[in-house]
Structure formats: C-alpha cells, structure tokens
C-alpha positions in Angstrom: -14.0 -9.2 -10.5 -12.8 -5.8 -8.7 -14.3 -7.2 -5.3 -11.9 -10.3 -5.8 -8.8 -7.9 -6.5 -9.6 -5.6 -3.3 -9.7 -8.8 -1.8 -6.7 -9.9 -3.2 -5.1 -6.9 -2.6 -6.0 -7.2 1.4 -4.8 -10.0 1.7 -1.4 -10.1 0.2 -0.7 -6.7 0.0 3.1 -6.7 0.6 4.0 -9.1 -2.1 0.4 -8.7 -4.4 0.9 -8.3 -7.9 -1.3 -7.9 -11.2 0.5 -10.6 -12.8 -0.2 -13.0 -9.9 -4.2 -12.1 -9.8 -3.9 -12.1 -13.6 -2.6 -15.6 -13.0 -5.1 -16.9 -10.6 -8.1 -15.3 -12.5 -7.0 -16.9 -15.9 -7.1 -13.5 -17.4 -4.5 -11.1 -19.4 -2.6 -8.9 -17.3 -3.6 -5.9 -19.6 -7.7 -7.1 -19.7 -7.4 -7.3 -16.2 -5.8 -4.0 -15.2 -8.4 -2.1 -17.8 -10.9 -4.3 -16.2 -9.9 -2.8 -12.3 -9.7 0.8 -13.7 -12.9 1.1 -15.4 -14.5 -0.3 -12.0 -12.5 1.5 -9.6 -11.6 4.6 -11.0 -7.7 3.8 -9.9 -5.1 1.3 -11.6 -4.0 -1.4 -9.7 -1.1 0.0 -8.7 -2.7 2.8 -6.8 -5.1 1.0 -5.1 -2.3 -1.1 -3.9 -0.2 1.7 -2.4 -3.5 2.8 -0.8 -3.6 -0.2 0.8 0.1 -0.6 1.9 0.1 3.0 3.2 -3.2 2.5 5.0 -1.6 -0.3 6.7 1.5 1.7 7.3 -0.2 4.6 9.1 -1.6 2.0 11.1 1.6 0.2 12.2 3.2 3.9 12.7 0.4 4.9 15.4 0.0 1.7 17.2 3.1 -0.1 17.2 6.7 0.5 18.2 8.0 -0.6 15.1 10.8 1.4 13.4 10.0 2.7 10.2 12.1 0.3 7.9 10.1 -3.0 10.0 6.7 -1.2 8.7 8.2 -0.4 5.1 9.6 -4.0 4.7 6.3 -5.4 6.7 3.9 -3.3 4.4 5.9 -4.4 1.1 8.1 -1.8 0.3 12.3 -2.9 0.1 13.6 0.3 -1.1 13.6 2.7 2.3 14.0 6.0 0.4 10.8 5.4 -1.6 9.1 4.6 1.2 9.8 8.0 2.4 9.5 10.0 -0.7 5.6 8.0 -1.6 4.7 8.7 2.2 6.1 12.4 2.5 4.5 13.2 -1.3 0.9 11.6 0.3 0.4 12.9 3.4 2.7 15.8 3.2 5.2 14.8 6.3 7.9 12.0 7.1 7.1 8.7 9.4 8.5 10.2 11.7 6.5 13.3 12.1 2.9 11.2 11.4 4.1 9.1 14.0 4.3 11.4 16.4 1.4 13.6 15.5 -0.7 10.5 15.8 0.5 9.7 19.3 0.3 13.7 20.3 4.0 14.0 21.3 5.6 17.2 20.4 9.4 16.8 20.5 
C-alpha cells in the first residue's frame, strides 16, 4: 500500500490528495493516512510537500522559470506559502537557492 501512495504521490503531485487515493484504493481516508504513517514514518501530507519541494528545487536550478510558474507547476496556489514552507525548509528564499545552485553571487 505505501509503495502505491509514493507512487501516487509521483505522479500527481500538484493536485494528489488523500481523499483521491482513499478513493481509488476503496479505503477510509483516516485507515489510509494511519496506514501511510505507520509505514513511512511521515503523514501524507508531509511526504507530499517533500515531493513538491523536491520537484521545486529542481525547476529552480535547471529551468528559467519564475518562481510563481514553479509554485503553481509544483501545486502550490497561494505564493506567500510557497515562500514561507520553502524559507522554513531549507532556510533561504527561491530566490537565493536559485542562485546558489547556479553559483551566481549578485
């Protein structure tokens, strides 16, 4: 079951959601998220945002993308939470991984 939600998860990652692989695995949505955190260690909801900011890091060193395209791409609407999850995980803006990954100094 938790290597069908990873799955899941990379595959539809900008618009997964625990009801929708509740859904397709004909299972309760509260089963199925005790089910992923017993297996993985994480709730569903963290291993998404893994994923999503995985993918985000990603588009930030290898595309020219502006940083609401990779939020919206990635899954995430609201801009300013974007920022705020990103700056709280790796402990600087887009902006600044962007260019760190890239080795400019501006």
């Amino acid at each position: 079951m938790t290597l069908e939600v990873l799955r899941y998860i990379d595959q539809f990652y900008p618009h997964a959601t625990l009801h929708e692989i509740a859904q397709r695995s004909k299972m309760d949505v509260y089963t199925l998220s005790r089910i992923i955190k017993r297996h993985s260690g994480e709730p569903f909801k963290r291993l998404l945002e893994k994923k999503r900011l995985s993918q985000a890091c990603f588009l930030l060193s290898d595309t020219d993308l502006t940083v609401e395209d990779i939020a919206l791409n990635v899954g995430y609407e609201n801009l300013s939470f974007f920022y705020r999850l990103f700056q709280r995980t790796f402990n600087k803006t887009p902006g600044e991984y962007r260019k760190e990954k890239r080795g400019r100094i501006d």
